[in-house]
Backbone and ligand atoms as CSV (ligand in chain L), in Angstrom:
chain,resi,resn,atom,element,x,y,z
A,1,UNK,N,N,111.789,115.094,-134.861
A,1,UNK,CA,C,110.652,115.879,-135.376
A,1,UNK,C,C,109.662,114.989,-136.118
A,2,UNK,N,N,110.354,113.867,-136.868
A,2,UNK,CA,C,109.117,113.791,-137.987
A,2,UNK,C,C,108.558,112.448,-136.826
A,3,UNK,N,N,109.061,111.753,-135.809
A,3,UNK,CA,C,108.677,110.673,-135.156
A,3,UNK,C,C,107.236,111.383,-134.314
A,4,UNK,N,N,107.876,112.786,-133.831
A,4,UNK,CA,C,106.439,114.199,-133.232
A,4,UNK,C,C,105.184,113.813,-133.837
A,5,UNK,N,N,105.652,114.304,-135.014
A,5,UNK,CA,C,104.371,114.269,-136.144
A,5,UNK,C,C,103.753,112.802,-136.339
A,6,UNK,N,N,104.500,111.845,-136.583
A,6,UNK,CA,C,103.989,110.291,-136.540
A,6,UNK,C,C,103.075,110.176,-135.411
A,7,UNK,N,N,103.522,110.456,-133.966
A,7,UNK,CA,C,102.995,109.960,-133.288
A,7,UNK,C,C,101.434,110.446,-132.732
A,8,UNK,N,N,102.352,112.158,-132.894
A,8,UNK,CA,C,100.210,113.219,-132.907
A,8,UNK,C,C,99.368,112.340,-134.470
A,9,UNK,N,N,99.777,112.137,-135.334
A,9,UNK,CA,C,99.165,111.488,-136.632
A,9,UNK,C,C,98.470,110.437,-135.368
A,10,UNK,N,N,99.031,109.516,-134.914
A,10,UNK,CA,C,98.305,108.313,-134.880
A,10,UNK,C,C,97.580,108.630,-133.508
A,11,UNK,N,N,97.660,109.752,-132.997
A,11,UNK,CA,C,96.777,110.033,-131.451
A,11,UNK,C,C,95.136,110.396,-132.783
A,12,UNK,N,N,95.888,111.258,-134.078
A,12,UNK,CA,C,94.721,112.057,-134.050
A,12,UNK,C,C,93.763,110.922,-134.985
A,13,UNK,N,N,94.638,109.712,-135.582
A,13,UNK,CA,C,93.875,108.763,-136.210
A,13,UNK,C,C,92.895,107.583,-134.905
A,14,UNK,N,N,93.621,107.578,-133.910
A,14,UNK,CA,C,93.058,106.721,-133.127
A,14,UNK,C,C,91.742,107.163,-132.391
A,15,UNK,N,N,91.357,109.026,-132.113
A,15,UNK,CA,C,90.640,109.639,-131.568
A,15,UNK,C,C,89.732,109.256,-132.124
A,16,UNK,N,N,89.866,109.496,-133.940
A,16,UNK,CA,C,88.362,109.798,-134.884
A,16,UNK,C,C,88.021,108.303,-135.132
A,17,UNK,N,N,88.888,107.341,-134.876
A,17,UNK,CA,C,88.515,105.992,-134.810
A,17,UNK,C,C,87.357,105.705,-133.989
A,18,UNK,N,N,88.037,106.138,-132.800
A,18,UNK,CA,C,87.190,105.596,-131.066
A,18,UNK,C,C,86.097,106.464,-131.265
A,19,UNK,N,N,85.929,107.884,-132.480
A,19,UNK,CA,C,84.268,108.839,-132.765
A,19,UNK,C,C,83.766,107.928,-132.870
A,20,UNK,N,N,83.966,107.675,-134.295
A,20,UNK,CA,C,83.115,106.778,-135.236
A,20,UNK,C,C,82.845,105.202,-134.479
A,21,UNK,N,N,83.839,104.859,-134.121
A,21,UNK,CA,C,83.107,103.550,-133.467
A,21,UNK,C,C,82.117,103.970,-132.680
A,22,UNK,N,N,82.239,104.484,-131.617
A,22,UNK,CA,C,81.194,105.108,-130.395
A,22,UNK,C,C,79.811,105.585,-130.826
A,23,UNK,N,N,79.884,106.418,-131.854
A,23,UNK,CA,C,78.260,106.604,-132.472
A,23,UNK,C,C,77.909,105.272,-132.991
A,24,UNK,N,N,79.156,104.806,-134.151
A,24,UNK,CA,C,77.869,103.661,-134.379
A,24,UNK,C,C,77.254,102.305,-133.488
A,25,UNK,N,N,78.056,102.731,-132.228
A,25,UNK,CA,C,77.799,101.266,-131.469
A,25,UNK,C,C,76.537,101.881,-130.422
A,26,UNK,N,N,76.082,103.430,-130.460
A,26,UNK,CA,C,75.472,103.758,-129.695
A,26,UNK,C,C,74.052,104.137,-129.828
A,27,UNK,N,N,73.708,104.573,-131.508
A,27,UNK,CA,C,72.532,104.314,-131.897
A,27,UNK,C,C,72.650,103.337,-132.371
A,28,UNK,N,N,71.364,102.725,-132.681
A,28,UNK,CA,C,70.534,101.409,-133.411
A,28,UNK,C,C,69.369,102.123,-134.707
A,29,UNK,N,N,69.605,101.584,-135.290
A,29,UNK,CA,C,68.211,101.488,-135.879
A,29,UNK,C,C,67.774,100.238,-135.982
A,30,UNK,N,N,65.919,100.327,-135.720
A,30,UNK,CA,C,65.217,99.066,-135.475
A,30,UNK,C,C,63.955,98.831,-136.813
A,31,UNK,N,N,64.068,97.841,-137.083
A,31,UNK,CA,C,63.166,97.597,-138.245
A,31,UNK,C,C,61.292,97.394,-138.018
A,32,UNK,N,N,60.682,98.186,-138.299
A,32,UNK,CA,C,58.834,97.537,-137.920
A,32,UNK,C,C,58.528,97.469,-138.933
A,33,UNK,N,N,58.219,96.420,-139.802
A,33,UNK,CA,C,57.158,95.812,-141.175
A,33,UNK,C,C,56.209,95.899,-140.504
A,34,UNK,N,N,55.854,96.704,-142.236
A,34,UNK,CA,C,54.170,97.123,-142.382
A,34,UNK,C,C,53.944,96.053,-143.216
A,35,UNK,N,N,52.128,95.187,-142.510
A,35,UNK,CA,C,52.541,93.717,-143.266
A,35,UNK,C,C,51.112,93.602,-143.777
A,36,UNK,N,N,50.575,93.194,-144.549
A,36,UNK,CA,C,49.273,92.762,-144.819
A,36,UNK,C,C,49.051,91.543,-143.746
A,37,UNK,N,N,49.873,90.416,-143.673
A,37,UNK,CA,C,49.612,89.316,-142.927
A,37,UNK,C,C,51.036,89.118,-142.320
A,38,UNK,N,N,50.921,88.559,-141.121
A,38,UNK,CA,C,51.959,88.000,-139.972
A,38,UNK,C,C,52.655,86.727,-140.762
A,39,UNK,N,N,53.831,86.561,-140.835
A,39,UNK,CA,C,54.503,85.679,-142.019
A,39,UNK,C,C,54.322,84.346,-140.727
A,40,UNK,N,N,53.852,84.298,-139.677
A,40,UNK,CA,C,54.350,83.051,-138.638
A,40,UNK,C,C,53.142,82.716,-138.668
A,41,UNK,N,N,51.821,83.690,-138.668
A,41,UNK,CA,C,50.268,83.647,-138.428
A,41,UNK,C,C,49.231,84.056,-139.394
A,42,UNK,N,N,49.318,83.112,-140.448
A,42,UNK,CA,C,48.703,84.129,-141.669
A,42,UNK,C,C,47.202,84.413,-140.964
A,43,UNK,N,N,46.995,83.694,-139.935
A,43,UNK,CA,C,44.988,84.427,-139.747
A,43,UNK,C,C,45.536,85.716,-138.947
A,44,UNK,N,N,46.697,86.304,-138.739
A,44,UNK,CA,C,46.585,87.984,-138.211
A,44,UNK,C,C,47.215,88.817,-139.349
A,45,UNK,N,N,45.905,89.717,-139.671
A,45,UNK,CA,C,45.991,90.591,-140.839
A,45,UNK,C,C,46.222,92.012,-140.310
A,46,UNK,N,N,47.136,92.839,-141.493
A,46,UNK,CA,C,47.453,93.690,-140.768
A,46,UNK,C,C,47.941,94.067,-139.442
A,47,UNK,N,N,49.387,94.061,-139.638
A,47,UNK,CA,C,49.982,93.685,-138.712
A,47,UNK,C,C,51.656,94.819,-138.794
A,48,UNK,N,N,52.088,95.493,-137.344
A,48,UNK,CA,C,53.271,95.746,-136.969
A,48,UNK,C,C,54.441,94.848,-136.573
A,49,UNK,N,N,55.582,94.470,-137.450
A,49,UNK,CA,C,55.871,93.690,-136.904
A,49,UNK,C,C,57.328,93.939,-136.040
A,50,UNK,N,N,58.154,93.671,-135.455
A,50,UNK,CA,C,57.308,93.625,-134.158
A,50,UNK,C,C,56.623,94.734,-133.506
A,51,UNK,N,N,55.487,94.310,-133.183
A,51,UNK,CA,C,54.377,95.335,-132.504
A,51,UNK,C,C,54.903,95.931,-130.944
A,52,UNK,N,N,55.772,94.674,-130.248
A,52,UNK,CA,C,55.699,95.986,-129.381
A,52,UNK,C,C,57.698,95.648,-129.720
A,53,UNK,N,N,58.656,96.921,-128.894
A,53,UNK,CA,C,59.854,96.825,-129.700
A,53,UNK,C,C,60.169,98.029,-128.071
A,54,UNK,N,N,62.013,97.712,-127.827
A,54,UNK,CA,C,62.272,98.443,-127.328
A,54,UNK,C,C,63.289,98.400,-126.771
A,55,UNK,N,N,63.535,100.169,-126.953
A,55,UNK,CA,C,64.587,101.299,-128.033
A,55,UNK,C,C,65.515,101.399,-127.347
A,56,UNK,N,N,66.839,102.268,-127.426
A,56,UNK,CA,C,67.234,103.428,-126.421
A,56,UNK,C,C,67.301,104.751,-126.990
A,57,UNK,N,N,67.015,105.825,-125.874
A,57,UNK,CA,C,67.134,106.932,-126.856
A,57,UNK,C,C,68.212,107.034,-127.651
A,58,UNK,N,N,67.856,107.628,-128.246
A,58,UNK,CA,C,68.969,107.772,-129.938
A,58,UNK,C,C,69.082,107.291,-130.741
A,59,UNK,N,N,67.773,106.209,-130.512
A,59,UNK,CA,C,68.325,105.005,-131.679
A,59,UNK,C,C,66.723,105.531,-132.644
A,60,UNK,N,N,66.877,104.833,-133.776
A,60,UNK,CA,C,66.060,105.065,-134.804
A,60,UNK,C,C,64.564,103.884,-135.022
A,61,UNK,N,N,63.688,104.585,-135.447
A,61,UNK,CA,C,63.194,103.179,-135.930
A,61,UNK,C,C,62.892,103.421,-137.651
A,62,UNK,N,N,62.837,102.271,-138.118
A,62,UNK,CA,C,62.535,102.356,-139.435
A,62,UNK,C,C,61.156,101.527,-139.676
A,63,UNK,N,N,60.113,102.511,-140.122
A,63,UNK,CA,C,59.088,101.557,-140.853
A,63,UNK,C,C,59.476,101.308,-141.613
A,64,UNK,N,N,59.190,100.093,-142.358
A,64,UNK,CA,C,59.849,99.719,-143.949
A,64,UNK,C,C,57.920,99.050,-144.393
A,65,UNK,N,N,57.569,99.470,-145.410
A,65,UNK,CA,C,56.372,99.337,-146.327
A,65,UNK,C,C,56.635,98.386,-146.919
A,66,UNK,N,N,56.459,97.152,-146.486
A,66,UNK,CA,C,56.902,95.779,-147.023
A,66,UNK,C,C,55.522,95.845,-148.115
A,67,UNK,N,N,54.013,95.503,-147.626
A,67,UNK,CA,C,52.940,95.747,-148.294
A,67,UNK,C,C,52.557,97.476,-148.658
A,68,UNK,N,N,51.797,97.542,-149.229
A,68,UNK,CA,C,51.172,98.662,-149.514
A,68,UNK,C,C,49.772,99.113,-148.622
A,69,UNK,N,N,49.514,100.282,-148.691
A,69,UNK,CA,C,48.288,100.636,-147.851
A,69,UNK,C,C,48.342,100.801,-146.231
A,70,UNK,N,N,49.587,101.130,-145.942
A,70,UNK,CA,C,49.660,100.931,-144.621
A,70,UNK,C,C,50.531,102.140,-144.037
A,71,UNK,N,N,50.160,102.755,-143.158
A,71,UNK,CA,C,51.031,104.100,-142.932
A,71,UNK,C,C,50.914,104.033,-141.360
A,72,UNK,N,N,52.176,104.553,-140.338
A,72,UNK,CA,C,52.198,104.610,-138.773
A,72,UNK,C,C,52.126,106.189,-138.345
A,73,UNK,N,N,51.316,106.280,-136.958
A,73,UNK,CA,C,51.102,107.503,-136.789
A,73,UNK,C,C,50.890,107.421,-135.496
A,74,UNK,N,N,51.332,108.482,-134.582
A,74,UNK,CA,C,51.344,108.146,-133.186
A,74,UNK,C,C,50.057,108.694,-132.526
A,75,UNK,N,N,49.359,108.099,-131.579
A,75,UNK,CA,C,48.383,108.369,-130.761
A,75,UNK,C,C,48.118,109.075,-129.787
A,76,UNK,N,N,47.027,110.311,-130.040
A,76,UNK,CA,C,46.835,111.304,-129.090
A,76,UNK,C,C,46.543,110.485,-127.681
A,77,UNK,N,N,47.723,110.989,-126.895
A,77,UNK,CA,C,47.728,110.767,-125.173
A,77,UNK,C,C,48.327,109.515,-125.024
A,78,UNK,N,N,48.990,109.079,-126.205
A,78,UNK,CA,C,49.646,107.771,-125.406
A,78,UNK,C,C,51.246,107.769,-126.137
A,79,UNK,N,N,51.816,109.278,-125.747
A,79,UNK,CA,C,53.665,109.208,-126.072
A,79,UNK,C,C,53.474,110.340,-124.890
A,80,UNK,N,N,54.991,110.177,-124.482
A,80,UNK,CA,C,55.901,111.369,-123.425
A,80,UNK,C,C,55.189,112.407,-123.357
A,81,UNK,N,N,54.636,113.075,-122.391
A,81,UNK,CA,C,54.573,114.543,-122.267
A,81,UNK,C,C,56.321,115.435,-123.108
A,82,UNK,N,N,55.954,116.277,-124.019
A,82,UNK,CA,C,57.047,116.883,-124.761
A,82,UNK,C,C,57.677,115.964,-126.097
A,83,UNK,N,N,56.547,115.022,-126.314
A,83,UNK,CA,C,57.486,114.035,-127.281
A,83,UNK,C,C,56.632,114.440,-128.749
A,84,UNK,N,N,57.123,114.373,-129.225
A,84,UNK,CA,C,56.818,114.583,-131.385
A,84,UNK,C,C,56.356,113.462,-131.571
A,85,UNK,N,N,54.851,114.155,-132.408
A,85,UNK,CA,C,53.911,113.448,-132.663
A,85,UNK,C,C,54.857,112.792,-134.174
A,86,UNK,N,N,53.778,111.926,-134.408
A,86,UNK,CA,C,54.370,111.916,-135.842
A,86,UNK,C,C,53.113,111.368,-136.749
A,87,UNK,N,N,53.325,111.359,-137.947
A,87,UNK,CA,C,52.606,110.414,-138.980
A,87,UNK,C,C,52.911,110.317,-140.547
A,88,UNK,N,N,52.994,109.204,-141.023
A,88,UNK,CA,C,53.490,109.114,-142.536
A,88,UNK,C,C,52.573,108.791,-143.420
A,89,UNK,N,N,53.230,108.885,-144.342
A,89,UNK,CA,C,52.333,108.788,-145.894
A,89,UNK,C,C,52.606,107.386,-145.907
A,90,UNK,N,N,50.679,106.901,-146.798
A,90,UNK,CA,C,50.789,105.811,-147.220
A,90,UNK,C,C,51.337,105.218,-147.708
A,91,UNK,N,N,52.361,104.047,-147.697
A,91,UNK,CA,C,52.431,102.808,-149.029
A,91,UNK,C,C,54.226,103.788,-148.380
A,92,UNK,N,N,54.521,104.144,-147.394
A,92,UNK,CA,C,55.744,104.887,-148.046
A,92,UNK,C,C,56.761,104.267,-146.410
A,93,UNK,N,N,57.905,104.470,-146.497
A,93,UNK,CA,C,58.666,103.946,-145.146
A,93,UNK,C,C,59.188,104.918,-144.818
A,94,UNK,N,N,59.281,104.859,-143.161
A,94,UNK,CA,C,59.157,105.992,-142.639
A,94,UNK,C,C,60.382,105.940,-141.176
A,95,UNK,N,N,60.991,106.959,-141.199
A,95,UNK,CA,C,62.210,106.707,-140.188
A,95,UNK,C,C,62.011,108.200,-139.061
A,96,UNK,N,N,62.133,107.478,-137.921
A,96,UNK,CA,C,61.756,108.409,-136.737
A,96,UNK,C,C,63.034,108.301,-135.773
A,97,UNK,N,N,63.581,109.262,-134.983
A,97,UNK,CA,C,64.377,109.001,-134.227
A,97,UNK,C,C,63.746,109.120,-132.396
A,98,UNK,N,N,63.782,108.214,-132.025
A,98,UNK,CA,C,63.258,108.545,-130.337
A,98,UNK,C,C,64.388,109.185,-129.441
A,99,UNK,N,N,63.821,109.942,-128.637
A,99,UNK,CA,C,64.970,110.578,-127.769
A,99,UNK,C,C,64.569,110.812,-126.319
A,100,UNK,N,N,63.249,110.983,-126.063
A,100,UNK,CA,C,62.610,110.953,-124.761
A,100,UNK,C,C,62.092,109.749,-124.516
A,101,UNK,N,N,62.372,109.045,-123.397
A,101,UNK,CA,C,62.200,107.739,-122.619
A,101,UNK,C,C,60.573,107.748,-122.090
A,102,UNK,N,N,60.092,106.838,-122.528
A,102,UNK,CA,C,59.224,106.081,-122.285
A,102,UNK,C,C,58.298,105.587,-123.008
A,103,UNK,N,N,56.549,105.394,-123.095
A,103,UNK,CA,C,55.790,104.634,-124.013
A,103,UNK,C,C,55.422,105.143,-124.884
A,104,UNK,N,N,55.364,104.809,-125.861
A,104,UNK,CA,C,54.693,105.906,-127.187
A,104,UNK,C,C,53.793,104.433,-127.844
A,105,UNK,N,N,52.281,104.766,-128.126
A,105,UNK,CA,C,51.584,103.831,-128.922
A,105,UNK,C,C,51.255,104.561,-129.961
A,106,UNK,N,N,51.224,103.990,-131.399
A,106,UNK,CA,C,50.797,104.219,-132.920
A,106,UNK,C,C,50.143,103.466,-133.370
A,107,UNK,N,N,49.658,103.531,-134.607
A,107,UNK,CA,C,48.133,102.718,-135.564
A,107,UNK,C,C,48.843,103.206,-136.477
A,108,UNK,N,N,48.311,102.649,-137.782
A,108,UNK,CA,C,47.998,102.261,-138.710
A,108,UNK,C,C,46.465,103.322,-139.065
A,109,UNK,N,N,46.220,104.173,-139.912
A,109,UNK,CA,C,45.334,104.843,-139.821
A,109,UNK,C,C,43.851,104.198,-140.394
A,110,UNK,N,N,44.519,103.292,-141.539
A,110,UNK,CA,C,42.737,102.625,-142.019
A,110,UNK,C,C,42.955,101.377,-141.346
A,111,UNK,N,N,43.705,100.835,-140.600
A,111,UNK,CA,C,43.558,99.315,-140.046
A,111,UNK,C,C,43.057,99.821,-138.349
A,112,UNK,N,N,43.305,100.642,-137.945
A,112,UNK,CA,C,43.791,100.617,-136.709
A,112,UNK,C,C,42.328,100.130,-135.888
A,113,UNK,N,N,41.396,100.153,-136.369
A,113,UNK,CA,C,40.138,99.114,-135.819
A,113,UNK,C,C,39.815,98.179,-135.938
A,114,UNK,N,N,41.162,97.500,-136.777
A,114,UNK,CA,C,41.098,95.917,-137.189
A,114,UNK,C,C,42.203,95.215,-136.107
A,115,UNK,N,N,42.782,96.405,-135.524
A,115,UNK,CA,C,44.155,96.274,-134.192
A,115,UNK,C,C,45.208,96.482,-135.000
A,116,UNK,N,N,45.554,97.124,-136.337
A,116,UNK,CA,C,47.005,97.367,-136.730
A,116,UNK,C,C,47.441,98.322,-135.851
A,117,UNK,N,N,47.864,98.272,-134.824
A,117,UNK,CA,C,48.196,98.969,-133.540
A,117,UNK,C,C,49.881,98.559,-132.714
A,118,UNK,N,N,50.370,99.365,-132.075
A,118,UNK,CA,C,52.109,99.311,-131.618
A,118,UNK,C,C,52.287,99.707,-130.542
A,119,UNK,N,N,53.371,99.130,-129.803
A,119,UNK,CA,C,53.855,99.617,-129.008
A,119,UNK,C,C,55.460,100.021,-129.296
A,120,UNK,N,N,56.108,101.396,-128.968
A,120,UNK,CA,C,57.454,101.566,-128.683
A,120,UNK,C,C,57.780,102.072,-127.565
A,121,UNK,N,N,58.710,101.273,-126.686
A,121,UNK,CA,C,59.540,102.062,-125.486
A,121,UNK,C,C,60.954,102.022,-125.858
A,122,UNK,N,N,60.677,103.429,-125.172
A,122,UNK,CA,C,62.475,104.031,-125.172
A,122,UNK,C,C,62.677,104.182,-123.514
A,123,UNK,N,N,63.835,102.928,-123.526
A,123,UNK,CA,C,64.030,103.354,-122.031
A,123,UNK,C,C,64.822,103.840,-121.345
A,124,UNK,N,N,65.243,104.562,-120.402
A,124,UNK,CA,C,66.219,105.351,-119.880
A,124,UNK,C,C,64.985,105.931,-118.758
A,125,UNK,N,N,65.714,106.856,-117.981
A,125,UNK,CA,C,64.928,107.223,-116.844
A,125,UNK,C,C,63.495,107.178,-116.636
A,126,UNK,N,N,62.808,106.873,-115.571
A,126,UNK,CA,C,61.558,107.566,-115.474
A,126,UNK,C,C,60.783,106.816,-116.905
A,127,UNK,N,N,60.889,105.914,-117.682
A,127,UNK,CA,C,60.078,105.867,-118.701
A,127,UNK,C,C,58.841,105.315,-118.466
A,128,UNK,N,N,58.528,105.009,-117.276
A,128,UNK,CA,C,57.274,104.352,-117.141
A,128,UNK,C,C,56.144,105.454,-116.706
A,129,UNK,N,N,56.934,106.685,-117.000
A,129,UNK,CA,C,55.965,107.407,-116.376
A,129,UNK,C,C,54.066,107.713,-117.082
A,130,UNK,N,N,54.675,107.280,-118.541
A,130,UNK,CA,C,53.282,107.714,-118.706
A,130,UNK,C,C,52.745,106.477,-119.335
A,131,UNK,N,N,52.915,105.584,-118.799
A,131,UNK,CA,C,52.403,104.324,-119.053
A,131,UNK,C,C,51.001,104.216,-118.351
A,132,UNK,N,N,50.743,104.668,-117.232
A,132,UNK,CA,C,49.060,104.288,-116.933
A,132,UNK,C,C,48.151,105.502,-117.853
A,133,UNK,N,N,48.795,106.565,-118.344
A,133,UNK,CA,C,47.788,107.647,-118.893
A,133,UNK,C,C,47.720,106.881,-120.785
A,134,UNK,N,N,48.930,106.329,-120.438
A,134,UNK,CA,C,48.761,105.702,-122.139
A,134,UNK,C,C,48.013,104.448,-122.392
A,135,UNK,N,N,47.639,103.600,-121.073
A,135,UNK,CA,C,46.537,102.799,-120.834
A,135,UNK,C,C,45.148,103.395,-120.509
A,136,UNK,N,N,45.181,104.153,-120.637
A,136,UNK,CA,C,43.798,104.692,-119.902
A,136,UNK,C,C,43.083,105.071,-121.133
A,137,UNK,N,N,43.925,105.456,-122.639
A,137,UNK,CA,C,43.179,105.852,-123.611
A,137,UNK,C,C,42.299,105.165,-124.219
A,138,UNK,N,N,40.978,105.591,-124.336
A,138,UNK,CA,C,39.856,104.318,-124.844
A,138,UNK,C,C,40.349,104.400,-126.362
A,139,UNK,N,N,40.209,102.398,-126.499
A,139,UNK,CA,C,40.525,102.231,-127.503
A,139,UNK,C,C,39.283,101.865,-128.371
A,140,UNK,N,N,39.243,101.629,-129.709
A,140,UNK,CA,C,37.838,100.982,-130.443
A,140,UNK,C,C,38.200,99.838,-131.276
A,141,UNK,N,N,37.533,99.260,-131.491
A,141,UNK,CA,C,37.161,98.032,-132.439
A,141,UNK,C,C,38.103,96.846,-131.690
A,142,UNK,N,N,39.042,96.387,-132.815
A,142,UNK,CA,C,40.085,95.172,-132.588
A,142,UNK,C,C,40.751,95.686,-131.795
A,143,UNK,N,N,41.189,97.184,-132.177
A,143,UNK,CA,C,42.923,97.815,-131.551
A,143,UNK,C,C,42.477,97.722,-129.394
A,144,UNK,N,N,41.461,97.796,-129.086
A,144,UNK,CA,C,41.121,96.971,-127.660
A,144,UNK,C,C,42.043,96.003,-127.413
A,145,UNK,N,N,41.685,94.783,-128.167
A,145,UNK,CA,C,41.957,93.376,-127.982
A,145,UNK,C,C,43.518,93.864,-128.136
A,146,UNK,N,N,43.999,94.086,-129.030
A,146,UNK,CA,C,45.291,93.970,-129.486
A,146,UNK,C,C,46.067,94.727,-128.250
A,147,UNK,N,N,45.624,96.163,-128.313
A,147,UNK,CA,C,46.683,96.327,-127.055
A,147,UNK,C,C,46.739,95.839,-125.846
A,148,UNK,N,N,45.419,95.673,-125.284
A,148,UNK,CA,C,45.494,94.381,-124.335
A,148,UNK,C,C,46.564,93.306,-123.982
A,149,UNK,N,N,46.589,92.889,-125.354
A,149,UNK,CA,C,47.753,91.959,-125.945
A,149,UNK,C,C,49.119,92.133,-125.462
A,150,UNK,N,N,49.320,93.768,-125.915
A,150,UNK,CA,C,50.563,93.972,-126.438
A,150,UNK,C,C,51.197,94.782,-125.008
A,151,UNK,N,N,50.139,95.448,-124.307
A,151,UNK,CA,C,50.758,95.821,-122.708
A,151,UNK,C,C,50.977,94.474,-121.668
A,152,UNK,N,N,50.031,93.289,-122.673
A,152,UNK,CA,C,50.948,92.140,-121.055
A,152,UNK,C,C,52.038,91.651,-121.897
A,153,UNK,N,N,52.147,91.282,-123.473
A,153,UNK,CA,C,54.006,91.623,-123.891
A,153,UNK,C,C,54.667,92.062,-123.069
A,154,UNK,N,N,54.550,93.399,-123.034
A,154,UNK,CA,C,55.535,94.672,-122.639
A,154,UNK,C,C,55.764,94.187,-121.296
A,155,UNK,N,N,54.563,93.801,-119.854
A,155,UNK,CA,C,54.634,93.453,-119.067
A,155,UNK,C,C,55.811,91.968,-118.610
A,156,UNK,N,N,55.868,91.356,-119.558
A,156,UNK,CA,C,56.298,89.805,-119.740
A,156,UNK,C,C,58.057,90.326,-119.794
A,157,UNK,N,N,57.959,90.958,-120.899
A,157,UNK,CA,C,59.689,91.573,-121.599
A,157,UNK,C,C,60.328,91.963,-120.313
A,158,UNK,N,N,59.585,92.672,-119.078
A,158,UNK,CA,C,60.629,93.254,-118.334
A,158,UNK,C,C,61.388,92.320,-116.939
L,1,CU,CU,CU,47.536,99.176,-142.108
């Protein structure tokens, strides 16, 4: 009897083991500094770092407000059809979880014409799907140049 019990004990210790390992090996959370200046490039101001980054669903990202004055917010027509918009308060860090696969671009709300501008993909099926409608959005000022930039990244990474 009591060897019964020992042995369901260690089925039921080994189960919640193999839980807990399995979630934590299955999300991520990913770090983007909000930066006044690029620590590798001090002539790029205002800056995501890394700007473009990518995910799997479930995993997290974390803005972290290294500087002040800087807040992320996602861009009308360039995330998932069905995906959550988002946007945070200034000076403050901000944690989002992705769950639908594919491109999502964000700014920086007072930089984002200086190019404080991002890319995140989450990939899993189909994520490229809205990648030409999320290029197609006219951009202004710097954030042009920058995503320019940051879609032949993305192009390079795969
Ligand atoms: Cu900013």
């Amino acid at each position: 009897m009591k060897k019964g019990i020992c042995i369901a004990l260690t089925v039921v210790v080994a189960t919640i083991s193999f839980a807990v390992f399995s979630v934590e090996t299955h999300a991520e959370t990913h770090v983007v500094k909000m930066l006044n200046k690029d620590p590798d490039n001090k002539k790029k101001r205002n800056v995501f770092i890394p700007s473009v980054l990518k995910i799997k669903p479930g995993d997290t990202v974390h803005f972290v407000a290294v500087n002040k004055g800087h807040n992320t917010q996602s861009i009308k027509g360039m995330i998932p059809k069905g995906a959550k918009t988002w946007r945070s308060k200034f000076s403050k860090d901000f944690k989002i979880t992705f769950d639908k696969p594919g491109v999502y671009g964000y700014r920086c709300a007072p930089h984002y014409v200086l190019g404080m501008v991002g890319l995140i993909v989450v990939e899993g099926e189909n994520w490229k799907a809205n990648m030409a409608a999320a290029k197609k959005v006219k951009q202004h000022g710097r954030a042009k140049k920058i995503f320019n930039a940051l879609w032949r990244e993305l192009d390079k990474a795969k």
